[in-house]
N, C-alpha and C positions, 0 to 999 in steps of 0.2 A: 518817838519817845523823848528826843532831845526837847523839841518845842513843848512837849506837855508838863515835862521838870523844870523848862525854865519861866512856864506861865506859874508854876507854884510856887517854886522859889519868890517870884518875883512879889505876888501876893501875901507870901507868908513871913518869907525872910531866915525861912527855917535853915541851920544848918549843914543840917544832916541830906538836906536836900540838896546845898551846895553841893557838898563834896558828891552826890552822885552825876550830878550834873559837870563835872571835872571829871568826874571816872568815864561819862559818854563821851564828855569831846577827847579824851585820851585813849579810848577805844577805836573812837573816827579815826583819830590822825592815824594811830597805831594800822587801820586797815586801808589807808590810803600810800602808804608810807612804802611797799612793795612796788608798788605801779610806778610810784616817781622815782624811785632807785633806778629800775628798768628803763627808764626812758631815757632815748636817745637826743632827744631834742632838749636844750637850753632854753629858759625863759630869757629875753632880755628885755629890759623895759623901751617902749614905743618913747620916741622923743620927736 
C-alpha cells in the first residue's frame, strides 16, 4: 500500500495523498516500535 501511494503522490503531487502516505509510515513505525522496545540487543555502529 506504502509503494502504491507514493508512485501517486509522486506523479500527482496531490496532497491529500501526502498526508496518507505519513499516516502508513506512521502506522509502520507505530507497529514495529513494540518489537524494538522488547529487545535485548543494542545496535552499535560497525567502525
Amino acid at each position: 500500500m506504502y509503494e502504491f501511494t507514493w508512485k501517486v503522490f509522486k506523479e500527482t503531487g496531490n496532497v491529500d495523498t501526502y498526508l496518507l502516505l505519513k499516516e502508513l509510515e506512521k502506522e509502520e513505525h507505530m507497529s514495529i516500535l513494540p518489537y524494538m522496545e522488547n529487545s535485548d540487543e543494542i545496535d552499535y555502529p560497525v567502525t
